[in-house]
C-alpha positions in Angstrom: 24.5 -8.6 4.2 25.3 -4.6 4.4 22.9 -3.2 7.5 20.9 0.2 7.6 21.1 2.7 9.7 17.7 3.1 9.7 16.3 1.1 12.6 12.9 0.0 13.8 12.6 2.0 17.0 12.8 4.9 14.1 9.9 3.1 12.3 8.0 3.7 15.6 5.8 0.5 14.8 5.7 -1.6 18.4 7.0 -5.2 18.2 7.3 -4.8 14.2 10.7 -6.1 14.8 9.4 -9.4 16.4 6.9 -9.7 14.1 8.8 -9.3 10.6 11.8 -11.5 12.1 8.4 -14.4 13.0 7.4 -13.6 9.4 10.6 -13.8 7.7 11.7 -17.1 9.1 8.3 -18.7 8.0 8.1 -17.5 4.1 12.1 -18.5 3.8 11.2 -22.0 5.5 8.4 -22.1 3.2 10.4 -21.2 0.3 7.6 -18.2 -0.5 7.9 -15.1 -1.6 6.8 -12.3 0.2 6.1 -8.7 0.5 5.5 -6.2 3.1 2.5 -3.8 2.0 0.1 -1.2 4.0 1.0 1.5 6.1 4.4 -0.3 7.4 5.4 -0.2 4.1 4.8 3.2 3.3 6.4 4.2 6.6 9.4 1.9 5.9 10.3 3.6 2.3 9.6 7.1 3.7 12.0 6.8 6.5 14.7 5.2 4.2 14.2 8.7 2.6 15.4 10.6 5.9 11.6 12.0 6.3 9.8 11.2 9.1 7.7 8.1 8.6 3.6 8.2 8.7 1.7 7.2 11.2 2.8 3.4 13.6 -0.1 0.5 13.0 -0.5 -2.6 14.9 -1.4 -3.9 11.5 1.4 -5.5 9.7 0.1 -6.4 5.9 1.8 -8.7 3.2 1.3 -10.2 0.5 2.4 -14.0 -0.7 3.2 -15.8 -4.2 2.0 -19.3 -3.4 -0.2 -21.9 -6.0 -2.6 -23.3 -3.9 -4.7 -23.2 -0.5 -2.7 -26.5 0.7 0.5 -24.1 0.6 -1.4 -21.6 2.3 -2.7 -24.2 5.2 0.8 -25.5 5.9 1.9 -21.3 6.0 -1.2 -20.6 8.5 -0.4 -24.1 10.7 3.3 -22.6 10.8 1.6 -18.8 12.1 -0.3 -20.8 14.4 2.8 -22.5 16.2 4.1 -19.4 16.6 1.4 -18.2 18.7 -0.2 -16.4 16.2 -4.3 -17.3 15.9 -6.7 -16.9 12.8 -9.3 -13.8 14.0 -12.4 -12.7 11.8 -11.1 -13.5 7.9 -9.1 -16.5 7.0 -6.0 -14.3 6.2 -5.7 -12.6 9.5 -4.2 -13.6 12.1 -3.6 -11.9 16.1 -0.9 -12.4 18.2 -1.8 -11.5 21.7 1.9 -11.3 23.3 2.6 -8.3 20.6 -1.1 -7.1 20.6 -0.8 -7.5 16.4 -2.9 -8.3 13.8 -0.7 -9.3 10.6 -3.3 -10.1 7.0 -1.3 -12.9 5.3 -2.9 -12.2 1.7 -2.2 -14.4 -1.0 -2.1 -13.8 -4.8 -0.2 -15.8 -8.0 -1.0 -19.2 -9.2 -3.8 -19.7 -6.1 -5.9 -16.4 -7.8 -9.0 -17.2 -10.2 -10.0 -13.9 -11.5 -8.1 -12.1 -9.4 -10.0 -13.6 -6.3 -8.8 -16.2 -3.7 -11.6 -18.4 -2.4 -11.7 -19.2 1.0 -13.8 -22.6 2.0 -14.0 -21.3 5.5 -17.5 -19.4 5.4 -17.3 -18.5 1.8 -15.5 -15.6 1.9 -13.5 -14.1 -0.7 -10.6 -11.6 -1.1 -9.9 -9.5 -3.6 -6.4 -8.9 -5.0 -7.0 -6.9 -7.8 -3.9 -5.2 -9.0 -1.0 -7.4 -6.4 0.1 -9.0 -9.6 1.2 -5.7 -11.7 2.2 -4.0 -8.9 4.5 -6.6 -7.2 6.4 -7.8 -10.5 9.1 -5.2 -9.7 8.8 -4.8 -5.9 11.5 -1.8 -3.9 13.9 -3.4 -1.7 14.2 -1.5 1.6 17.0 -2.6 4.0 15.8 -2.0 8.0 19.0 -2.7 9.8 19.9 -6.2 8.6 16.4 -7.2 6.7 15.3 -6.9 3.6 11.6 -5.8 3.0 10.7 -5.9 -0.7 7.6 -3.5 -0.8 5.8 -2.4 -3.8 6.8 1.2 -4.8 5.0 4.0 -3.5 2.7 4.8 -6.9 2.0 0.9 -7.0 1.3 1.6 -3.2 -1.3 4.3 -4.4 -3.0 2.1 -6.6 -3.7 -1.1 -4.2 -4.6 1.2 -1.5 -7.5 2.9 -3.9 -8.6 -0.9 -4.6 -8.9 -1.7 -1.3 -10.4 1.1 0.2 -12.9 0.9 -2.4 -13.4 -2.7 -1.6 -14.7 -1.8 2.0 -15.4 1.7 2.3 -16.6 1.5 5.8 -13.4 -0.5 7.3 -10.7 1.5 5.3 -10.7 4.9 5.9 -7.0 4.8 6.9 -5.9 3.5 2.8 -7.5 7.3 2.5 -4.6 8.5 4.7 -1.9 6.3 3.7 -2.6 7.8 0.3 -2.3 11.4 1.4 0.6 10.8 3.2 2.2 9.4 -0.1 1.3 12.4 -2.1 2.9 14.8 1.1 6.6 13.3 1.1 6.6 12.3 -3.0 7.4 16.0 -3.9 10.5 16.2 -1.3 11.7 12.7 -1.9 11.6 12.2 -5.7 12.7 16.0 -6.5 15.6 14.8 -8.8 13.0 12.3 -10.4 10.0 15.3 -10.9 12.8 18.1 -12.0 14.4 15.6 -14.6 11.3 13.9 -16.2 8.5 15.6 -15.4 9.4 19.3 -14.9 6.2 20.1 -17.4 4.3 19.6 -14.3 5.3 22.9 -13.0 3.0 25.7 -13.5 3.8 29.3 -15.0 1.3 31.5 -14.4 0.0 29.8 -11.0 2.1 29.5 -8.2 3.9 26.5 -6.9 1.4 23.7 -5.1 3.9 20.7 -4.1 0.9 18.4 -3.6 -0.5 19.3 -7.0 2.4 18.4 -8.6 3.3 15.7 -6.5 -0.4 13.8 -7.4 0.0 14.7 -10.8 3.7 12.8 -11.1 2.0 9.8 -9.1 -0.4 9.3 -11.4 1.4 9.2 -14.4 3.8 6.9 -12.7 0.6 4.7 -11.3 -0.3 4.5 -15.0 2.8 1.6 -15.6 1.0 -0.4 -13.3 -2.7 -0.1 -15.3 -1.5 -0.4 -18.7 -0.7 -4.2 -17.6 -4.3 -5.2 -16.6 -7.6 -3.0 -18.3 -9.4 -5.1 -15.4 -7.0 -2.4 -13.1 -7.2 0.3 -14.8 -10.9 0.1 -15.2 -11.3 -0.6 -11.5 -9.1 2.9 -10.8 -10.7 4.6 -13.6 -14.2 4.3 -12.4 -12.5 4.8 -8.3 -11.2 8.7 -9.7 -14.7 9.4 -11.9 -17.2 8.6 -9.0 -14.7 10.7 -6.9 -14.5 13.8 -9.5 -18.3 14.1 -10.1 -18.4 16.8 -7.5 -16.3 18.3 -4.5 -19.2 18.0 -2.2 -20.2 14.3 -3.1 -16.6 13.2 -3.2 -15.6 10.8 -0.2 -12.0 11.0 -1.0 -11.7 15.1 -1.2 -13.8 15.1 1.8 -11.8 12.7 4.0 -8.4 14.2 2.6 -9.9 18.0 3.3 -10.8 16.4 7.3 -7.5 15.4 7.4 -5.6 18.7 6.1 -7.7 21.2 7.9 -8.4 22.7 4.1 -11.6 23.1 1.6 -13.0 20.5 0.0 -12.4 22.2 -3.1 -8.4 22.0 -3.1 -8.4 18.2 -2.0 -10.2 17.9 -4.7 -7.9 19.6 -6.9 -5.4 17.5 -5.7 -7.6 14.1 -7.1 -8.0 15.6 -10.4 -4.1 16.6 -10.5 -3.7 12.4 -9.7 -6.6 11.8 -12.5 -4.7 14.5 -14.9 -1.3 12.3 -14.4 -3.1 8.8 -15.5 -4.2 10.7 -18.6 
């Protein structure tokens, strides 16, 4: 296998290496398929793209194909072995040697309605939109892995799901978002100039984060023309966001976060909104 240059000590994650070598050798022993999502995975394709990767997590999220909860019990009994034990949800798990949580969320054959369903205390989880967005994941090489990841508009689109989800736990899908739209201008220039140069404005002048939420959106539209459930789901997400500035929660965390008005972050949701139209 050809090896990156990129390595994890760039990725500035602590013990990610460990981890996604623990997590590697399970899913291929299991014969699953997996996929890194969440802010590792935003941070991984932004530093393949020589630009300094968002913020380090001792969260590591991914997502597995598998048909049943019998596959998923022999999966957790081999997380377990590895000294890795099942904290709050079913789907998480903590190692206390690398101080990481890992969610080990599963979606395909096992989903009914787009919902897995957990005996252990009836709890459910939601995986709305892992479907449509993992059919075609990115493969990003960190030194001699493989991560498949989805791409960072499908990124976009799960991260709106599941903040909306849980308000109140996921503020930080808020700021994986923004960080999304602040690199997609500088590392998908050829892609904007070439098919989307209509997004430039003439009589204004030039707003990289406008444009750059307005190209995500229309390229987050591939992934909701596969599921109206989706689309709805993102649809009603944007409109309770774009009602007004000041009752926004998404322009008012993104304006916290960029030291600007309310009023331009939320320019910057209704340039994402314009691109899904």
């Amino acid at each position: 296998m050809s090896t990156s240059k990129k390595t994890y000590k760039d990725l500035s994650i602590p013990f990610f290496k460990e981890v996604f070598d623990i997590i590697d050798e399970i899913m291929v022993c299991h014969k699953v398929p997996y996929y890194l999502i969440g802010a590792s995975a935003v941070a991984l394709q932004i530093l393949n793209e020589d630009r300094h990767p968002p913020r380090g997590t001792k969260d590591i999220d991914f997502a597995i194909m598998i048909s049943s909860l019998e596959e998923f019990k022999e999966i957790t009994k081999s997380f377990e072995e590895k000294g890795f034990n099942k904290v709050k949800a079913p789907w998480t798990f903590y190692s206390e040697a690398y101080n990481i949580a890992i969610d080990v969320l599963p979606f395909g054959e096992i989903e009914q309605n787009d919902t897995i369903q957990f005996n252990e205390r009836s709890v459910d989880l939601h995986v709305l939109g892992f479907k449509e967005v993992l059919e075609n994941p990115k493969e990003v090489i960190i030194e001699d892995k493989i991560a498949n990841v989805p791409a960072l508009p499908g990124m976009v689109v799960l991260k709106l799901v599941s903040w909306s989800d849980r308000p109140e736990e996921r503020e930080n899908d808020l700021a994986d978002i923004l960080k999304i739209i602040e690199t997609y201008y500088h590392i998908q220039w050829d892609e904007i100039v070439e098919n989307h140069f209509d997004t430039f404005p003439e009589d204004e002048e030039l707003d990289q984060l406008m444009i750059a939420a307005e190209v995500l959106g229309r390229e987050a539209k591939v992934y909701m023309v596969k599921s109206k459930k989706l689309s709805s789901r993102i649809n009603d997400i944007l409109d309770s966001n774009l009602k007004t500035a000041s009752d926004s929660a998404i322009a008012k965390d993104w304006a916290v976060k960029l030291n600007r008005d309310v009023e331009y972050t939320f320019s910057i949701l209704k340039a994402f909104k314009r691109g899904i139209r």
